[in-house]
KEDREN-840525 format. One record per residue (C-alpha): y, z, x. Coordinates in nm, 3 decimals. Layout:
BEGIN
{marke {Y; Z; X}}
...
// end
This chain:
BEGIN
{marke {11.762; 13.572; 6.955}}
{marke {11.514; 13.352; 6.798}}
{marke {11.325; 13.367; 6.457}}
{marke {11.021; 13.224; 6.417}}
{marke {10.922; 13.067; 6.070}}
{marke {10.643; 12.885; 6.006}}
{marke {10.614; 12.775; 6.349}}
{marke {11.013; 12.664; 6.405}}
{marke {11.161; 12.905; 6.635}}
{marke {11.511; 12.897; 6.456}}
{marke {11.822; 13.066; 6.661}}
{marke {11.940; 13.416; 6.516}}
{marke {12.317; 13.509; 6.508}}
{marke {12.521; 13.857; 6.405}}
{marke {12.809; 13.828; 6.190}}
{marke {13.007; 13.971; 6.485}}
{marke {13.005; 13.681; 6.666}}
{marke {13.181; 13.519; 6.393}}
{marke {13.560; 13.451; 6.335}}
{marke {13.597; 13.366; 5.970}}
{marke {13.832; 13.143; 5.845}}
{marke {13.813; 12.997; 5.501}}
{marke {13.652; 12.890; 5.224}}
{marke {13.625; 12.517; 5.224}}
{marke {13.410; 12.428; 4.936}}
{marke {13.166; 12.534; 4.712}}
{marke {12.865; 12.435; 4.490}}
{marke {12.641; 12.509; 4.250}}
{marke {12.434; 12.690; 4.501}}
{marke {12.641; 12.812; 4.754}}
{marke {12.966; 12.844; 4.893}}
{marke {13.081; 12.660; 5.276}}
{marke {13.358; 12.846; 5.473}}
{marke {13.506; 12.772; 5.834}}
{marke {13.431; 12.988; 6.143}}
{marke {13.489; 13.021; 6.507}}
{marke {13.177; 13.112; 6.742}}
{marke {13.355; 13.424; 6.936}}
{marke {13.195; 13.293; 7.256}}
{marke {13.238; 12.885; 7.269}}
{marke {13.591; 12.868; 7.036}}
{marke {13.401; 12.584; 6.864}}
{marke {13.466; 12.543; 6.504}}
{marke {13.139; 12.587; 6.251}}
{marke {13.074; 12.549; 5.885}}
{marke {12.913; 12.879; 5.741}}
{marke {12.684; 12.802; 5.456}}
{marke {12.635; 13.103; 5.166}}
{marke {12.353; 13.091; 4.898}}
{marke {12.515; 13.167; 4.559}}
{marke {12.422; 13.487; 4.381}}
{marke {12.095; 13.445; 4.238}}
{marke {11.942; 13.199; 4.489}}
{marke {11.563; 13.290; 4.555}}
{marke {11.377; 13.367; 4.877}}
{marke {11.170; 13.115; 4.842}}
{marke {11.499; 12.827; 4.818}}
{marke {11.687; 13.009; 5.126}}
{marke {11.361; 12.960; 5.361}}
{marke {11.283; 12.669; 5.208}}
{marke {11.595; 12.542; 5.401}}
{marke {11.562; 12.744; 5.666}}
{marke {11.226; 12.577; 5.721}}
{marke {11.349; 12.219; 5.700}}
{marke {11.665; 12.300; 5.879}}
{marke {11.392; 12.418; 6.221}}
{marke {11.223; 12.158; 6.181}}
{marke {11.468; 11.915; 6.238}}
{marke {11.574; 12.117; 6.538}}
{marke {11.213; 12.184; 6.658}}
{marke {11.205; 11.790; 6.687}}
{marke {11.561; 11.675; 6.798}}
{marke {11.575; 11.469; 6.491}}
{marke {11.992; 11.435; 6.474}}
{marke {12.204; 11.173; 6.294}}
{marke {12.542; 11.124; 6.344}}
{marke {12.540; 11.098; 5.982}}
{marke {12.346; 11.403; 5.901}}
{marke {12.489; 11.761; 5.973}}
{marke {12.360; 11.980; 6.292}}
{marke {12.170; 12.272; 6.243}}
{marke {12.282; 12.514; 6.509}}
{marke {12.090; 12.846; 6.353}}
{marke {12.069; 13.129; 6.102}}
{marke {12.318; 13.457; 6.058}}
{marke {12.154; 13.767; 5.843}}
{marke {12.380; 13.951; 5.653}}
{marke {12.240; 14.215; 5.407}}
{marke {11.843; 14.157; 5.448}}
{marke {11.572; 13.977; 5.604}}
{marke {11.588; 13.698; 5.300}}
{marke {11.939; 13.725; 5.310}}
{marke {12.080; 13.477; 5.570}}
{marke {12.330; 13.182; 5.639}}
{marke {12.298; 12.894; 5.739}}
{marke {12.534; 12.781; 6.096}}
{marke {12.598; 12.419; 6.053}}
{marke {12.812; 12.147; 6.258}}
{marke {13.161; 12.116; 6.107}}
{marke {13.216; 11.788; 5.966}}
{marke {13.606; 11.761; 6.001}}
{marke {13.566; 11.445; 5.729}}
{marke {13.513; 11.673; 5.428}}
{marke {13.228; 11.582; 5.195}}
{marke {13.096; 11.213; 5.109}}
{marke {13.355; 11.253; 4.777}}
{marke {13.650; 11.308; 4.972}}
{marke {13.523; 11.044; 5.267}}
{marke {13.452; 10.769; 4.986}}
{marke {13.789; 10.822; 4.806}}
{marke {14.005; 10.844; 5.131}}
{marke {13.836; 10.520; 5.320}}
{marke {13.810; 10.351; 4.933}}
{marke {13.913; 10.007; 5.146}}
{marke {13.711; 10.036; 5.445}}
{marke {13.383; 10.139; 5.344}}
{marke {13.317; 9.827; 5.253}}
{marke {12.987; 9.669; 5.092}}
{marke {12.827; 9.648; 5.484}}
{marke {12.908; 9.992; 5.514}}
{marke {12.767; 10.093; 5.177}}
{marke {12.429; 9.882; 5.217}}
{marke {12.407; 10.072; 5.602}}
{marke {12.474; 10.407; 5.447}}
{marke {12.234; 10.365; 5.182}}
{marke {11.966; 10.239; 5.464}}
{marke {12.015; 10.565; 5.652}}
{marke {11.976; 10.815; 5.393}}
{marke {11.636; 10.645; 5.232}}
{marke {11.480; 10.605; 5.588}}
{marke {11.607; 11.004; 5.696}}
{marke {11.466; 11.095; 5.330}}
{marke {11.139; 10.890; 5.421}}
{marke {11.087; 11.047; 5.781}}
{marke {11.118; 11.432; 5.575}}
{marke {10.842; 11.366; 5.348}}
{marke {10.897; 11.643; 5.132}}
{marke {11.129; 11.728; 4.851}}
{marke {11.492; 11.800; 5.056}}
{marke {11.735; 11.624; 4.854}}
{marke {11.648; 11.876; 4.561}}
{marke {11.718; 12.155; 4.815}}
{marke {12.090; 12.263; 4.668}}
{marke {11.917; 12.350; 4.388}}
{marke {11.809; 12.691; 4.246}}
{marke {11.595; 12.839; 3.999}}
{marke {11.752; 13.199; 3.903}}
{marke {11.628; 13.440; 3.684}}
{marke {11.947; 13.314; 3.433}}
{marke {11.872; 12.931; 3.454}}
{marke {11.918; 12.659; 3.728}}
{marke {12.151; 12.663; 3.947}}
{marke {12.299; 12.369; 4.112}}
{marke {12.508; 12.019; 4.090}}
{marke {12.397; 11.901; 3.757}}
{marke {12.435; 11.491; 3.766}}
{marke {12.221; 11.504; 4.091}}
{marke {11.924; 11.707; 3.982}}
{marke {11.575; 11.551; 3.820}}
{marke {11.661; 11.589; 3.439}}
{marke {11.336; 11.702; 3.385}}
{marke {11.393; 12.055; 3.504}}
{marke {11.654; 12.054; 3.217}}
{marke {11.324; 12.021; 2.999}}
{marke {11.170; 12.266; 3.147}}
{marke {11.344; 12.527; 3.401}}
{marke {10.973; 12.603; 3.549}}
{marke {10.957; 12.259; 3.630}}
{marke {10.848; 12.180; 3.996}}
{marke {11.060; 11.942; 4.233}}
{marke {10.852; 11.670; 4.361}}
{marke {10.904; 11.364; 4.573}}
{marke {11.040; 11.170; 4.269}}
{marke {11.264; 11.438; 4.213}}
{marke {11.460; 11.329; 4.523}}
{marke {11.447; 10.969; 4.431}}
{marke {11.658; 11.061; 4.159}}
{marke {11.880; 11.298; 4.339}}
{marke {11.936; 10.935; 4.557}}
{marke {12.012; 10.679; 4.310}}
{marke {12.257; 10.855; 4.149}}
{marke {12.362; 10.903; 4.542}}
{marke {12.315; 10.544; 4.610}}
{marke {12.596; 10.464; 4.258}}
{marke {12.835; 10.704; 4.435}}
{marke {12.865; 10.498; 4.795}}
{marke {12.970; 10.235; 4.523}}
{marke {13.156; 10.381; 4.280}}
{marke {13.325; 10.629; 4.517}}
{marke {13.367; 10.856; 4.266}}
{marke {13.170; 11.206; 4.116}}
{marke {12.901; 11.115; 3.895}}
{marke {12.991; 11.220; 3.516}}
{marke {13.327; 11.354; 3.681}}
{marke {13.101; 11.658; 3.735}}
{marke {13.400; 11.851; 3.902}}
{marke {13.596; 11.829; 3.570}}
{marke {13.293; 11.864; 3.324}}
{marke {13.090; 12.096; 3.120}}
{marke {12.738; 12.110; 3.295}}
{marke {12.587; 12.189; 2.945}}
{marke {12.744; 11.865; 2.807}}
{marke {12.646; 11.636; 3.130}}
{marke {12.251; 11.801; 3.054}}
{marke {12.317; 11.675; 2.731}}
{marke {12.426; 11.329; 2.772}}
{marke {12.151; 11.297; 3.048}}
{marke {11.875; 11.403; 2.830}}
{marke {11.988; 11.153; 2.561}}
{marke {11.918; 10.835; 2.840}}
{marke {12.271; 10.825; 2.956}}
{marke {12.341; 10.699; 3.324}}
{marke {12.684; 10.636; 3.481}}
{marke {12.772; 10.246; 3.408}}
{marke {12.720; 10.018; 3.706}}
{marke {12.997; 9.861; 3.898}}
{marke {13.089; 9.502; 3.876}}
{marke {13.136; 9.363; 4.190}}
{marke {12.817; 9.547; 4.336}}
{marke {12.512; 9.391; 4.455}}
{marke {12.293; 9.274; 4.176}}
{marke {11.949; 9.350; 4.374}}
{marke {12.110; 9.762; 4.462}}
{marke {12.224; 9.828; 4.106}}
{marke {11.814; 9.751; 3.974}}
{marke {11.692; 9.993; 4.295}}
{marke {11.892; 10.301; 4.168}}
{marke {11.904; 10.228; 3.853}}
{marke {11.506; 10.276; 3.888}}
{marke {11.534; 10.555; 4.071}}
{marke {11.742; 10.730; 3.841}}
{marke {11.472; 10.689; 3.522}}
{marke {11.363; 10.943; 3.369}}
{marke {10.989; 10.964; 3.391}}
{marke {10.898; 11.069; 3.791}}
{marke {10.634; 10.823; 3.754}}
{marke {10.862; 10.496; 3.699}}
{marke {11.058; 10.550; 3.961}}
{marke {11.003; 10.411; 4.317}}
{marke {10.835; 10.520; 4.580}}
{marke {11.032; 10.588; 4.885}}
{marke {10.889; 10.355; 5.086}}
{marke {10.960; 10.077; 4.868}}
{marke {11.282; 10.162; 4.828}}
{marke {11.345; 10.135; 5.230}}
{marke {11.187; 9.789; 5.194}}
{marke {11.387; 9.661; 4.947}}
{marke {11.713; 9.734; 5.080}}
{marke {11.611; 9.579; 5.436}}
{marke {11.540; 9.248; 5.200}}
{marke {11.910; 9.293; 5.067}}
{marke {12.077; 9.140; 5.417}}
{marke {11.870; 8.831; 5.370}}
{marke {12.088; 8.725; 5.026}}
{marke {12.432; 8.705; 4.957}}
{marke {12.553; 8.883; 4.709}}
{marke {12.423; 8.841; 4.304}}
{marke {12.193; 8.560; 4.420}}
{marke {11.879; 8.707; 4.342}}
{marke {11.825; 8.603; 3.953}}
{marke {11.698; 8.931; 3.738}}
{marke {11.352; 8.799; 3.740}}
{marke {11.309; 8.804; 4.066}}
{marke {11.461; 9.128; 4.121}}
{marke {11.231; 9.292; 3.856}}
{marke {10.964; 9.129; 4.006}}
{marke {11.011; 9.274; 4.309}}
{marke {11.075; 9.610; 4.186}}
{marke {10.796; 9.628; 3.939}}
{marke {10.552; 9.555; 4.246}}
{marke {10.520; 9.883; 4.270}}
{marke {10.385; 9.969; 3.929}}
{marke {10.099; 9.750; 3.968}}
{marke {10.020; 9.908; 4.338}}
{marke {10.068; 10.237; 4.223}}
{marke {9.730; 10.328; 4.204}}
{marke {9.648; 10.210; 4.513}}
{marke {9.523; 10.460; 4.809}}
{marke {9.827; 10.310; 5.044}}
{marke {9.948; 10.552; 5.309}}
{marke {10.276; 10.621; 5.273}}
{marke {10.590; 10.765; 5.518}}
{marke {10.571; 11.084; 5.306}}
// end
């Protein structure tokens, strides 16, 4: 059975044809169990919307979810959509996604700490700003809910200024945030602000008051300025996607820590002085 949303015809499964598991993670947003497909014997990951997640977040998904599907557009890198299950209502739905038998980036980056290596982290990092280019809308942002009791979702990831002002509205530079703190995990490989282990009121707090997770040593000189401008705290000095995909295609042609700071905040800064510019952009 198919549902059609906003023009994506997005497949439509029962809960019957479900063999539940168990729970393998959770969020701030939702909850991810384990399932079997009755039919195929092929193992799924169930995504759950927490309690208080709004209509308007769980199609939101939906929507970007079909439209990936509507246009083939799968990385090996990037969970499959395979459709929708309803459970209580028509808002009230779940979302059938590939199992990734890795576990989540956290658990890939701590477990391969050796292997994923700089040339890994630099391809990884090249991947996720081009996928986030070719959306052109705010996705990154997408695990996050506003409730009728405050936002829900992971805290260190989210733009800070919805901590300002829960009404706030996610935009573009919201998920340029969401990725530099991203792009300090693939090097760190560890949780931002040990989030796991931490009061979410006290990592709002620290946030708010300018503080950023410390940069590590031995990592490229020209990627530590990129997030580190993408994780500032006014939308409008942080990058512009596009930029960002263009300056990590110019990090293969240095070694690494070559680039003096001048020239690295030369580059970066380019973009304040175009910003005002009519340019066409991926978005």
């Amino acid at each position: 059975m198919l549902l059609c949303h906003n023009g994506c015809d997005i497949p439509y499964y029962n809960s019957q044809d479900f063999t539940v598991l168990s729970v393998i993670g959770f969020g701030g947003s939702a909850l991810v169990y384990t399932a079997y497909w009755k039919t195929t014997q092929i193992k799924l990951a169930i995504k759950q919307f927490a309690e208080g997640s709004t209509k308007e977040m769980i199609l939101n998904e939906v929507y970007l979810m079909g439209i990936m599907r509507k246009t083939g557009d799968f990385h090996p890198n990037i969970i499959r959509f395979h459709g929708i299950m309803n459970l209580n209502d028509e808002t009230n739905y779940e979302l059938i996604l590939e199992y990734a038998d890795g576990g989540t980036l956290g658990k890939y980056l701590k477990d391969n700490a050796i292997s994923f290596d700089w040339e890994s982290q630099l391809k990884f990092a090249k991947e996720i700003a081009i996928k986030l280019s070719d959306f052109g809308c705010s996705c990154l942002q997408g695990s996050v809910t506003k409730a009728a009791r405050g936002v829900i979702g992971v805290i260190p990831y989210m733009d800070p200024k919805i901590f300002e002002n829960p009404l706030y509205d996610f935009t573009k530079k919201s998920d340029i945030y969401s990725l530099g703190v991203l792009f300090w995990e693939l090097t760190s490989r560890s949780s931002p602000f040990n989030f796991e282990t931490t009061d979410d009121t006290s990592i709002q707090i620290e946030i708010l008051k300018g503080l950023r997770e410390n940069h590590i040593s031995t990592t490229n000189d020209v990627f530590v300025k990129i997030y580190q401008k993408c994780w500032e705290h006014e939308p409008d000095d942080r990058p512009d996607i596009d930029l960002i995909v263009s300056e990590l295609n110019n990090i293969g042609h240095f070694n690494h820590k070559e680039l003096e700071e001048s020239e690295i905040n030369e580059e970066l800064e380019l973009y304040d002085d175009f910003s005002g510019c009519d340019v066409k952009l991926y978005y």
